[in-house]
N, C-alpha and C positions, 0 to 999 in steps of 0.2 A: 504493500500500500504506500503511495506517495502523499505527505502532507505539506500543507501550504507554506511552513517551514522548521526547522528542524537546531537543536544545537546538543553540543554537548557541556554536559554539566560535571562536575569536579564537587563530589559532595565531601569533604572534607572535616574533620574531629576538629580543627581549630577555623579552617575558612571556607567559603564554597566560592567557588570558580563556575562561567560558564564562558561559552563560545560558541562564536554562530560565524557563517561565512556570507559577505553580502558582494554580490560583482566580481566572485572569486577571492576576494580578499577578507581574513581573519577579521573580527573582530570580538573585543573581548567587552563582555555585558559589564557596564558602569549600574552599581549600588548608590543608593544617597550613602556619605554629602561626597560621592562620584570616584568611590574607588571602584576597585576593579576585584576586590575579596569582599565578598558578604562573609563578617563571623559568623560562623555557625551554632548563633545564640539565639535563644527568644526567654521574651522575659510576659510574663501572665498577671495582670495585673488583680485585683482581687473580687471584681467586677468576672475575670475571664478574659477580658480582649488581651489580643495575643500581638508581642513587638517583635519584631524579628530583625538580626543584624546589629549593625551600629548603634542604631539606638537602643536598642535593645540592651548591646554591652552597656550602654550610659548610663541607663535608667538601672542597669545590675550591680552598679559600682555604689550606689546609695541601699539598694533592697535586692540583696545579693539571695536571701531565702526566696525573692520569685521568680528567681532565672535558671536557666538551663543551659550548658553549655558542655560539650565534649558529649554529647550522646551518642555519637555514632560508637564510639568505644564498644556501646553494652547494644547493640542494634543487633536481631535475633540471635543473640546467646541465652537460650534457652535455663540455663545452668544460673546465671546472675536472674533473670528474670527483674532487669528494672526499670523500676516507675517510679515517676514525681509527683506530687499532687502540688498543684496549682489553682489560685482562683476557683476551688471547688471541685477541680477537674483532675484526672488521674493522665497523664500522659505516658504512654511508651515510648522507648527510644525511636519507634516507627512514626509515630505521632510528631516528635520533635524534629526528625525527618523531613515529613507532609510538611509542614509548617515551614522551615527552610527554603523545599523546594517550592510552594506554590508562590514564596516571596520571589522566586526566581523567575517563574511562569510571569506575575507579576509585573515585576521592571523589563521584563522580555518586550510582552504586549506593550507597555507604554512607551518601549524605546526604539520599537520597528512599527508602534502607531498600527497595532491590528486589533481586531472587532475580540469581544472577551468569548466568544463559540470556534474563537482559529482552531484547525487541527495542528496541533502543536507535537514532533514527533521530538524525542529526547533520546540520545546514549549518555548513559548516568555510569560514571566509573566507580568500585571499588578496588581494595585490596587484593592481590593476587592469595592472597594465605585464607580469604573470608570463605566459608562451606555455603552451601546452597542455601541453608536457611537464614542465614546472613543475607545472600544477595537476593534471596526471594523478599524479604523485608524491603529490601531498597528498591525492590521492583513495587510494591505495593503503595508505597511510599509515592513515588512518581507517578502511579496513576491514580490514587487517592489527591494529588498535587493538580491533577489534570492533563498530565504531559499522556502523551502514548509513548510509550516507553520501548524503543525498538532494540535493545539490546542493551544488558549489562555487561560492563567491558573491566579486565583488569585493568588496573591502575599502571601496572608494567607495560603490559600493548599498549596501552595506549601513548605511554609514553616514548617507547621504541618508534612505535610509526610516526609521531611529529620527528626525532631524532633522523632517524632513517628519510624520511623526508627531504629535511633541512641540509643535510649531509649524502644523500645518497649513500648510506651505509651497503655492502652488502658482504657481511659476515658475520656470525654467530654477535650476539647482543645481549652483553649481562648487564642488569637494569638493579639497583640499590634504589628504593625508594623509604624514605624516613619519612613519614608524615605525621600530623600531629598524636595519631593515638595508634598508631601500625608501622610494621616495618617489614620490607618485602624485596625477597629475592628472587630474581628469574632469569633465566636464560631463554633467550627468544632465537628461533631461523628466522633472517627479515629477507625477503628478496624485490628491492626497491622497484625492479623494472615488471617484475609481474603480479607487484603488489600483494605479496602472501608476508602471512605473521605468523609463525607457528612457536608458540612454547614450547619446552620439552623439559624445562621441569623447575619447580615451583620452593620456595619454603619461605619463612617467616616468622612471624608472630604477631600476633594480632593486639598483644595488649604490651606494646611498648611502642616508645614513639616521642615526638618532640615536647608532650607535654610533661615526661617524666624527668626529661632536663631542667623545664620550671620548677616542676616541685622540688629538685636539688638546690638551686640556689634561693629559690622557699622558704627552705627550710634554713640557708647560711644568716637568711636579710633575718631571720625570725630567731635563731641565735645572738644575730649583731643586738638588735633590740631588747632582748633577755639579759643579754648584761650590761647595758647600759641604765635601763630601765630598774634591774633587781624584781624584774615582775615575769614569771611561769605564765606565758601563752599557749598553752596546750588547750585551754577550754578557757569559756569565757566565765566561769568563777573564778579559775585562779590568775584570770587577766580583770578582773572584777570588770567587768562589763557587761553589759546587755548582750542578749544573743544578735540583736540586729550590729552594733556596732564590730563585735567581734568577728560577724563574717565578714562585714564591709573590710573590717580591717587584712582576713586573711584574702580576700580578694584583690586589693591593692595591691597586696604584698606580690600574689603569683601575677596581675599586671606588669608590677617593678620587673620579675625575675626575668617574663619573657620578655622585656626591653634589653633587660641587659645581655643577654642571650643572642639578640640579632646583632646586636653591636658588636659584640666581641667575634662575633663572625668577620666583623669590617675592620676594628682596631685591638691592638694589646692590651688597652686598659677601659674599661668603661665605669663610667662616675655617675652616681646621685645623689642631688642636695635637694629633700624636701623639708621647706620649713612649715611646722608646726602640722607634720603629717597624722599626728595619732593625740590624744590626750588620756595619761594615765596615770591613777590616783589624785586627779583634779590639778595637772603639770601638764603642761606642751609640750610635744615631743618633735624633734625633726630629726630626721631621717637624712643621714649622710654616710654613704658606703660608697666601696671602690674596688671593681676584682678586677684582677689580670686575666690574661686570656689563661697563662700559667696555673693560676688559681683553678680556672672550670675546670681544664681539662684534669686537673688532682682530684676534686669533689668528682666529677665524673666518671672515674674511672669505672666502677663497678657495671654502669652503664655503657660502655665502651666495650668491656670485656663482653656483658651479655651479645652485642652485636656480632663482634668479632669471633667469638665461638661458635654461633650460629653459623657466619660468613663461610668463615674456612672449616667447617664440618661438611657445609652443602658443596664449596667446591670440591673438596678433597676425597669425600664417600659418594659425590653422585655418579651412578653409570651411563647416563644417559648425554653427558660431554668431556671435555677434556679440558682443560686450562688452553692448552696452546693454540684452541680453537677456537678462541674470544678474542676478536677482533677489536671490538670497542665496550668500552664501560660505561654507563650511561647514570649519572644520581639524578635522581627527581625528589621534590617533596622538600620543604622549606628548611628541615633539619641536616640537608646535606648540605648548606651552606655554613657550616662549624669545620673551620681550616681541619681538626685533628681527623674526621671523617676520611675525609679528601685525601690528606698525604695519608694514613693507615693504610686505604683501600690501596694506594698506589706500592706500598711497602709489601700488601701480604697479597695480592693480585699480580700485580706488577705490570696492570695495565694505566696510566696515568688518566682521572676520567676527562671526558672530555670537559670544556672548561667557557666555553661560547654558548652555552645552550643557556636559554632562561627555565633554568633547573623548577620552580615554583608555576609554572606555566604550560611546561613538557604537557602534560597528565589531560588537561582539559583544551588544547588546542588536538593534540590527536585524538581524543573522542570527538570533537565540530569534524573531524577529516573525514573520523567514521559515521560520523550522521547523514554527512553531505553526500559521502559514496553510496551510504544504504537507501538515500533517497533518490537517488539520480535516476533510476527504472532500470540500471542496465542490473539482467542477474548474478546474482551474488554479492550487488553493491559495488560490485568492480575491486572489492576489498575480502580477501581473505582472510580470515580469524580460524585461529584453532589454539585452541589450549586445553591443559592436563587439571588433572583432579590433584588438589591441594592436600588433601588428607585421605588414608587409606579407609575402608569401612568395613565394616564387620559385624559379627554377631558375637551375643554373651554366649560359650558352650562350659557344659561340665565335663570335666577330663573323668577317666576312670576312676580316680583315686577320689573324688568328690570336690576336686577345683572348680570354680568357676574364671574361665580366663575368655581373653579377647581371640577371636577368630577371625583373619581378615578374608573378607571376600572381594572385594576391587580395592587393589594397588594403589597405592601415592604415584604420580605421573602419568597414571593412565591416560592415553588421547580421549577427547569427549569425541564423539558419541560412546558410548563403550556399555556393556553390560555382561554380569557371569550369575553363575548361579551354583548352590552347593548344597548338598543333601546332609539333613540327618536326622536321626533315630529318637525315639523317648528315652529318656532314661530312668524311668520307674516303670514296674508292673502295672498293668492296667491306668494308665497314665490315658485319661478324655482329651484332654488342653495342652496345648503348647503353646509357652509364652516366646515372641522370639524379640527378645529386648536388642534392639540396633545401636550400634555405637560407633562413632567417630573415634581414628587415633589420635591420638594428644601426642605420645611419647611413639616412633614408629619401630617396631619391632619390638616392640614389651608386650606380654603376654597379662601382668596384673589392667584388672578392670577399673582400676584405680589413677591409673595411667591417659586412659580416653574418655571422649566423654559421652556420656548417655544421651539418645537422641529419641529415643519413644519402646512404646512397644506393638508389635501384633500379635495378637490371638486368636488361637484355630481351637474352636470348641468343639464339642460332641464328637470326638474321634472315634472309634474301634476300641474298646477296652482289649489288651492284650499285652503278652508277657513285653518287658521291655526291650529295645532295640528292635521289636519287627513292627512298628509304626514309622513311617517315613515320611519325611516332610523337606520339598524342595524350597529351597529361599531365593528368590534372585534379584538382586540389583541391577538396576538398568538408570542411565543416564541419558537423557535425549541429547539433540545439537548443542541446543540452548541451556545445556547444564542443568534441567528439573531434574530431580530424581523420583524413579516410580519403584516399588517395594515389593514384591510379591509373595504371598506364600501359599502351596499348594499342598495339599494333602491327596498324598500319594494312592493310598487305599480303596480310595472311592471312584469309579470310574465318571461320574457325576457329582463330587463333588472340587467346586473348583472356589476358592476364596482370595481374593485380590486386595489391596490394601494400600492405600496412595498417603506417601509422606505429604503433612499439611503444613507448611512452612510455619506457620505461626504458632502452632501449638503440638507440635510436636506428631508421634505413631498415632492414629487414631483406631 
């Protein structure tokens, strides 16, 4: 289906980006007061009416208990399961999403001056490391927003094909993307002249990212204060404050930290003098701190290492490439503008990444490339996309001995479309039901259930009473183009009896 026009969006844990193309040339969607990052805040005021962005951060810096911010973090993980209440109202991370995106939809229509009924077509980027119910969320998301939602794309493709673009890349592409709440690894085939993207293989982590750098130097500004002051800010009785002033106050703080964070990206030492920023025990307090780049990178380390073991485990255990077959190295995502990033990757890679590219921009100018290809009529979009399963999947079995451990049935890296299927037995006497609890790997190749994470159940009732092991039940996972997955379970015994079971992104097995 062709719409009357089409962009891609950058929904982002700290900003959201979008991009549309007009006359063949990029353009990137201006937010009031006319940047080019909508934060990805909204603030609920007690009435309900909901701010989004900018002002939203403004109005959050005074009533910081009505704002929301960083929800994509916890956007379908089932496992956290969270919600805010606001103005009466309970929000999900899906919710705060909609909200986001229809401000996007929003400044869209007013800024290309079309009628509020446009068919509006969207490629909305996530994380390469996010599982299906994650990106089924941000798909819901975007059409609860109003967009038609034509494809959700990694965050890595996406940013190879602007790269690959811009450069005419054409060799293997390993893509480092740091964004505000995720961190993602991938190796991409790009082949610029016939237009194909193919991943081949994937890792990451999904809850680390450029906001945890904040909360490191957070916590320094929030020590500097503690001894200067003589006052325990852990909570707001032992900062004797009100709850409203104590979060305004912790809110400031992680404003300050991510300042001084971009800065020291740009210079050695970065300075703050605010006078009369806090008042405690009825005294003014100002605020004047100073770190060196020296400094971050010491506080940081621990987060540095998390990266760097991740980094060089995926290049050095993956089978699916070789180091010497990486042509270019590609950071995207606002956090890879921290100099130690940068020279690491170049130290334990030994690819130097490229250094021209507007690294915060990659992500959501190659989603408008794929919007505009997937709208153009010709088939296939003129753009090829293929990528692999970020996490292996499985089922809970019990071993002989009375373990209950992980079983995987489709592989990490496997190409989508892809599907297998694996049989097994009761393991009690006269056993009616069989439960077959589905699980995601967390840790890959650990066999404890402790390791991955639970993702629903299916059950097959009124079975065959019979001794155990001679009741049989196939399981099969299947994965369409577009990444949905569908669940199956069959009970073998009954030549009429056939039960099917479709994972529901929202709420888990049903």
């Amino acid at each position: 289906m062709s719409y009357d026009y089409v962009l891609g969006i950058d929904l982002g844990t700290t900003n959201t980006l979008a991009c549309y193309f007009a006359g063949g040339k990029k353009r990137l969607l201006k937010f009031p007061p006319g940047e080019t990052m909508l934060p990805s805040v909204i603030f609920v005021d007690d009435d309900g009416a909901v701010t989004v962005g900018q002002m939203a951060q403004n109005q959050g810096v005074v009533r910081p208990e009505n704002m929301i911010d960083s929800s994509k973090t916890f956007i379908g993980n089932l496992e956290l399961n969270k919600t805010w209440t606001r103005g009466g109202k309970v929000y999900t991370p899906t919710d705060v999403a909609t909200e986001i995106l229809r401000e996007v939809r929003r400044q869209f229509i007013k800024r290309v001056k079309l009628d509020e009924t446009a068919e509006i077509g969207a490629v909305i980027t996530v994380p390469a490391y996010f599982n299906d119910n994650q990106r089924d969320e941000t798909r819901k998301a975007g059409e609860a927003a109003g967009f038609h939602v034509m494809w959700i794309l990694e965050e890595p493709t996406a940013a190879a094909i602007e790269a690959v673009h811009e450069k005419q890349l054409d060799k293997k592409v390993f893509v480092v993307d740091i964004g505000g709440g995720t961190f993602d690894l991938s190796v991409l085939e790009a082949d610029h002249e016939n237009h194909t993207y193919r991943a081949i293989a994937i890792d990451g982590d999904d809850q680390l990212g450029g906001n945890d750098f904040d909360k490191i130097i957070q916590r320094k500004l929030i020590d500097k204060i503690e001894a200067d002051v003589k006052i325990n800010l852990d909570s707001a009785e032992s900062a004797m404050l009100d709850e409203t002033e104590f979060n305004t106050l912790k809110h400031r703080l992680l404003t300050e930290a991510r300042k001084i964070k971009e800065g020291l990206s740009e210079t050695q030492q970065y300075e703050i003098n605010l006078p009369n920023f806090a008042r405690f025990d009825g005294r003014d307090y100002s605020l004047d701190f100073t770190m060196t780049r020296a400094e971050f990178d010491e506080i940081c380390k621990p987060l540095y290492e998390k990266i760097f073991t991740k980094l060089n485990h995926f290049v050095k255990e993956n089978n699916n490439f070789w180091l010497d077959e990486i042509g270019h190295v590609i950071m995207a995502g606002g956090s890879c503008y921290i100099p130690y990033l940068r020279e690491r990757i170049y130290s334990d890679v030994g690819i130097r990444p490229d250094s021209d590219l507007d690294m915060s921009r990659l992500v959501v100018i190659g989603a408008a490339r794929v919007a505009e290809a997937k709208n153009s009529g010709i088939a296939g979009g003129g753009i090829e996309l293929k990528s692999v399963l970020a996490h292996s999947l499985g089922v809970e079995i019990m071993t002989a001995d009375g373990r209950l451990i992980f079983d995987r049935i489709l592989a990490k890296d496997t190409p989508y479309p892809c599907a297998a299927t694996r049989e097994y037995e009761t393991a009690f006497d006269n056993q009616t039901r069989i439960d077959v609890n589905v699980y995601e790997a967390g840790v890959e190749g650990a066999l404890e259930l402790k390791f991955h994470r639970y993702r629903g159940t299916l059950s097959l009732k009124n079975l065959p009473a019979a001794p155990r092991g001679e009741t049989y039940v196939n399981v099969k996972f299947e994965y369409t183009e577009d990444q949905r997955l569908k669940v199956t379970a069959t009970d073998l015994q009954r030549e009429n009896h056939f039960e099917e079971q479709i994972l529901d992104k929202a709420r888990g097995l049903q």
